[in-house]
N, C-alpha and C positions, 0 to 999 in steps of 0.2 A: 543690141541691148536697149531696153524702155528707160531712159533717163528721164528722171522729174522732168528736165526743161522740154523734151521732146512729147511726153506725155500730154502738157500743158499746150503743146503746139498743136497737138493733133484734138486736144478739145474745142478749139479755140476755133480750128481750121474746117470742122466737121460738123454742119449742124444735126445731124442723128446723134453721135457721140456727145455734142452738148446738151443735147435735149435729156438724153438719158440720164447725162450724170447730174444734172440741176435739181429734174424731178426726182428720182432715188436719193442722192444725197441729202436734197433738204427734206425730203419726207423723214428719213433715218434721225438726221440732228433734232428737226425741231419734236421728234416722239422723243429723243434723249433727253433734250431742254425741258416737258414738260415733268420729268422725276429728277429734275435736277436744281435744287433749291442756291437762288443767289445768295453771292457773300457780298453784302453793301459796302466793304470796304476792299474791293479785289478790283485793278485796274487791267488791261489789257492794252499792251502796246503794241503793236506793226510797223514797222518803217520799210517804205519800198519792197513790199511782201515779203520781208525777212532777211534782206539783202546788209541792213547798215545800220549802225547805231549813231543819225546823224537826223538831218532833216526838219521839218517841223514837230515832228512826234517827238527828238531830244532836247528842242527849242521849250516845248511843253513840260517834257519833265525834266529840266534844271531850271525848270523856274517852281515847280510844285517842290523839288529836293532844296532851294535857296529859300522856300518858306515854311516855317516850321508847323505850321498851323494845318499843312496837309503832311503831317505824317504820321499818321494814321492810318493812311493807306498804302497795302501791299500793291507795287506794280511791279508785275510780269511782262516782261520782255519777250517776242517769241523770234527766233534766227533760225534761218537757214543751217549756220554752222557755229551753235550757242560756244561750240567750245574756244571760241574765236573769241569771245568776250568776255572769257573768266577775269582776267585784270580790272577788269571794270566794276567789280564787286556786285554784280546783276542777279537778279533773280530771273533764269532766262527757261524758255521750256522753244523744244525743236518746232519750227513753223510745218503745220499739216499734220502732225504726227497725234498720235489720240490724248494726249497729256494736254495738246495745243486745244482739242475740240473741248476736254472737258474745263480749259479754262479759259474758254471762250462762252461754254454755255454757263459757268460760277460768276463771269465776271459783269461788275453790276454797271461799271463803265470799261467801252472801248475806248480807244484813239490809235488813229491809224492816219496815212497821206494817199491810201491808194482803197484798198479793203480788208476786211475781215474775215469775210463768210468765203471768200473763194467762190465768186458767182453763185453760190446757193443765199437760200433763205432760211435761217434759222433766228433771229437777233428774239432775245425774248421780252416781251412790250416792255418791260420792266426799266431793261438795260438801258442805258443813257451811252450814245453814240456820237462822238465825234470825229469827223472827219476834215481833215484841212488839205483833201488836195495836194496836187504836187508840182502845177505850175498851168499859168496862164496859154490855155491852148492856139496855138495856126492849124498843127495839122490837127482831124478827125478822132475823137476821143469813144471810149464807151462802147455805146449801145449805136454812134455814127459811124462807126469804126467797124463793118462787116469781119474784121479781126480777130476781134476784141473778145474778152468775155462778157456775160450778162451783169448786166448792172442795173440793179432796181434800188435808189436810196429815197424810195416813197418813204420807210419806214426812219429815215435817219431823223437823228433831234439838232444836231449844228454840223453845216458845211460852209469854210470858210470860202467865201469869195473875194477877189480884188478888182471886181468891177464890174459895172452895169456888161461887159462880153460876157462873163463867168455865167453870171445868172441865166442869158441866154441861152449858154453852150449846156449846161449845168441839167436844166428842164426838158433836154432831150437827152440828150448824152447819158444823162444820170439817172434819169428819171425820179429827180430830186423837185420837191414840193417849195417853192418860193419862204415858205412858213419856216424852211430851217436854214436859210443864207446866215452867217454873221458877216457882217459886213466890218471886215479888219485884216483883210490880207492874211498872208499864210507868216506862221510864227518864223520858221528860217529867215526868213525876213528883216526879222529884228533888228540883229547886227549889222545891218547895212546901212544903217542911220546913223548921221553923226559923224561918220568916217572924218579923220584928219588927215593931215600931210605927213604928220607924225606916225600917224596909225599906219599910215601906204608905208611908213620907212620901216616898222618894227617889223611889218609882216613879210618883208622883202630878207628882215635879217632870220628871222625863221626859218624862210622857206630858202635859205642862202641863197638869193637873187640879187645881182648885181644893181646896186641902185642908181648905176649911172648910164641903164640901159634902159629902151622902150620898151618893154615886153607887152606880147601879143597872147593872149589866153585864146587856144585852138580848141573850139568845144563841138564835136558835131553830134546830133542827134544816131540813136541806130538806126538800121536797115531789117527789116523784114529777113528770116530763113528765107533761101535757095534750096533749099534740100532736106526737109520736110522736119525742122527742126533741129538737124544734127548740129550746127552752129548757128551761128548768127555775123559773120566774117564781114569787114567791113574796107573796101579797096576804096580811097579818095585818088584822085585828080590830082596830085599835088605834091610836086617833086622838090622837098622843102631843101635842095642844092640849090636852087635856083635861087630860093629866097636867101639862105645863105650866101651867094654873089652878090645880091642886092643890098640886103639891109642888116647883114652882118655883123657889120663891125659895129652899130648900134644898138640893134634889137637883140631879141631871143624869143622861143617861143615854149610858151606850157601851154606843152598835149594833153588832154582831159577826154577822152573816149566815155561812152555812155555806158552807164552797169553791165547793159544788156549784150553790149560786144565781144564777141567772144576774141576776136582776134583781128589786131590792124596787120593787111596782106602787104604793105607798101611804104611804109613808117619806118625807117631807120632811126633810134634816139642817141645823140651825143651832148656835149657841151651846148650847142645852140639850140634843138628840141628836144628838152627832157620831160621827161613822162611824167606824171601826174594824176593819172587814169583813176588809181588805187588810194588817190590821198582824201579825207577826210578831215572837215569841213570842207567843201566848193567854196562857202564867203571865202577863206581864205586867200584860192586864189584869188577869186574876183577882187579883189581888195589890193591885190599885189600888181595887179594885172595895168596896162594902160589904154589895150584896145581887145577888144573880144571878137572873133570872126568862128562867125558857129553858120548853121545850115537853117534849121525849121526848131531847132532845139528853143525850148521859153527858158532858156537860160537868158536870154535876151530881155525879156522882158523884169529880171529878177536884177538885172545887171544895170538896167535904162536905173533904177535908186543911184546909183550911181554916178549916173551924169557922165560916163564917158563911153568915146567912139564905138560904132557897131558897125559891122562890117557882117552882110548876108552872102555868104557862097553858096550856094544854088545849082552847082553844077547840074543837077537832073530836076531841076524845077517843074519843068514841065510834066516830064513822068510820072513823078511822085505826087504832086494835085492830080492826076489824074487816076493811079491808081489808090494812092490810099486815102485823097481827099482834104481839104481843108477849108478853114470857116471867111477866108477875108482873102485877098489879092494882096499876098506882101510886099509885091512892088509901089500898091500905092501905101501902106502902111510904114514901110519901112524906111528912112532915111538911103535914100542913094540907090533905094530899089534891091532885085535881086542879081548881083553877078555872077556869069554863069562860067566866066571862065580865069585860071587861075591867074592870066598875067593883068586882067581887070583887078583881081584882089591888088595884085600887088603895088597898082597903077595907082588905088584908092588911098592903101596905106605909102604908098612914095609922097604925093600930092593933096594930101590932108589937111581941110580945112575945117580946123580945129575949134574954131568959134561955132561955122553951122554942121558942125559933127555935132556938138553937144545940144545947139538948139533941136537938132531932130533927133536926138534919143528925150528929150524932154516933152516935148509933141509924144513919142512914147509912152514915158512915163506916163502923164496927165491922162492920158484913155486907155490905159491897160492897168496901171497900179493904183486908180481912184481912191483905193481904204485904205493902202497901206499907209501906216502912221508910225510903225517902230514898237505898238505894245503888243502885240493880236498874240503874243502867248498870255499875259494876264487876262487877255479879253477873252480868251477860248477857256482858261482855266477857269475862272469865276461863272462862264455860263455855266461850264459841266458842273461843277462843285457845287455853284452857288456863294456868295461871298462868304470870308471868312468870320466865324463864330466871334471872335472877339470886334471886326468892325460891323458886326450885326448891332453887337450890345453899345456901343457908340450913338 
């Protein structure tokens, strides 16, 4: 059986099958787009191609819904599985589906974290396009990314960046024009500013985490299919009994698995690692969290706001720069380098020197989060929009 996610594997995977489906497709769209008259108040949202009602893109609109001066406009949500987010009182239409195409060719702004067009080219000059990305790249993104799909954002009007790397990575990767950086970090962002001791206590009583434990937020990037798409399975190195004998009676850990995983092969969850894969907002954990050990994942870099320890497991380091690529040598970027093996993790989090843990997630911060400041949702909103009619007349 052709499953979307398998579909998307084998265009992805095939440069004849991409080629075809770019050139047809966008020839198709953009002949639709031209008998297809904008509605200037019709917005279009994407989060993580249809996967979540979270991200930068919800960052944006509760801050457009907390102001009343943009309600005026219709924003359409498009999901994967809309009927997942009836509760939420959305106006949602199915991602990919022809409902999706023709309110994507009505709508007079997008906003998205990842894309739109689904590798074609349709966006009609009209449209005002925003994009904000969805985290500061290590490994190979885009159009570097022999993976990937086609990515052309020559035509984009604002792409958020977090720093003189972005823009780098951005102008090949993306094929994004200098002329549309905003420079303000990505809106998910926001709520990571300011954080209290207070705030680490309330989110701990939320997420019913013992506040007199160190807990460790386990995040690791996916893996590439094995098998030409039918999954995306992901087997770690890391027999968390062992961590369990160690750091037990103190710690605990939240498992956080990437969207894209279809399945942990080697993960058993109890009282000491409980699952979190499926929880919505990420800040939260991170917020909850006291040390984060992830792989190539840029949750790392979303997490250095925070100012506390990082711990890089690398178990296949080498393989992985080498087959899928990446922009920088994380061992010299990374505080403490990459550890490649699981009783090094555990060696790092036993013998924790917790003054220069923070100094080198800060060294982080300062050359990967450069714009973030805590507003880049009003600063994304006011570019697309333009400011509001009443502090015009001011």
């Amino acid at each position: 059986m052709l499953t979307k996610q398998k579909l998307i594997y084998q265009i992805k995977h095939h440069p004849a099958i991409r080629t075809t489906y770019e050139t047809l497709g966008s020839f198709a769209f953009t002949t639709m787009g031209k008998r297809t008259p904008l509605d200037e108040n019709l917005v279009l949202i994407v989060a993580n191609t249809g996967k979540n009602f979270s991200g930068s893109p919800r960052a944006i609109y509760d801050y457009m819904k907390s102001h009343k001066e943009y309600d005026k406009y219709r924003i359409v949500w498009a999901f994967n599985h809309p009927e997942n987010f009836q509760g939420e009182f959305l106006d949602v239409v199915y991602m990919d589906s022809p409902e999706y195409v023709q309110t994507a060719l009505r709508a007079k702004y997008w906003i998205t974290d990842n894309n739109i067009e689904r590798s074609l080219q349709f966006k009609n000059p009209e449209t005002k396009y925003l994009n904000t990305w969805h985290g500061v790249a290590l490994k190979t993104i885009g159009n570097d990314d022999k993976f990937s799909g086609t990515f052309d954002y020559s035509d984009i009007d604002y792409l958020c960046v977090s720093c003189e790397h972005d823009k780098r990575v951005y102008t090949t990767a993306l094929n994004a024009s200098p002329d549309c950086f905003l420079e303000c970090g990505m809106p998910r962002n926001d709520t990571l500013f300011g954080v209290s001791e207070g705030d680490r206590f309330d989110m701990r009583m939320k997420l019913d985490i013992p506040v007199d434990k160190k807990v460790i937020l386990f995040a690791p990037t996916w893996r590439d299919s094995v098998n030409g798409g039918d999954s995306f399975d992901l087997e770690i190195p890391v027999h968390f009994d062992r961590w369990r004998e160690v750091r037990g009676e103190d710690y605990m850990i939240m498992f956080r698995a990437h969207d894209r995983t279809s399945q942990l092969m080697n993960v058993t969850f109890d009282d000491f690692v409980v699952n979190y894969s499926t929880y919505d907002p990420l800040n939260d954990l991170m917020i909850a969290a006291d040390i984060l050990v992830t792989d190539y994942s840029s949750i790392c870099f979303d997490w250095s706001l925070l100012e506390k320890p990082f711990v890089c497991f690398g178990y296949d380091w080498e393989q992985y720069k080498e087959e899928r690529g990446v922009y920088f040598d994380a061992n010299e970027k990374y505080y403490g380098g990459v550890l490649k093996t699981e009783e090094e993790v555990l060696d790092r989090i036993r013998n924790m020197d917790w003054p220069a843990e923070i100094e080198g997630i800060r060294k982080l911060k300062e050359e990967f989060m450069t714009y973030s400041k805590g507003n880049a949702a009003e600063i994304c909103v006011k570019a697309l929009f333009g400011e509001p009619e009443e502090e015009q007349a001011e």
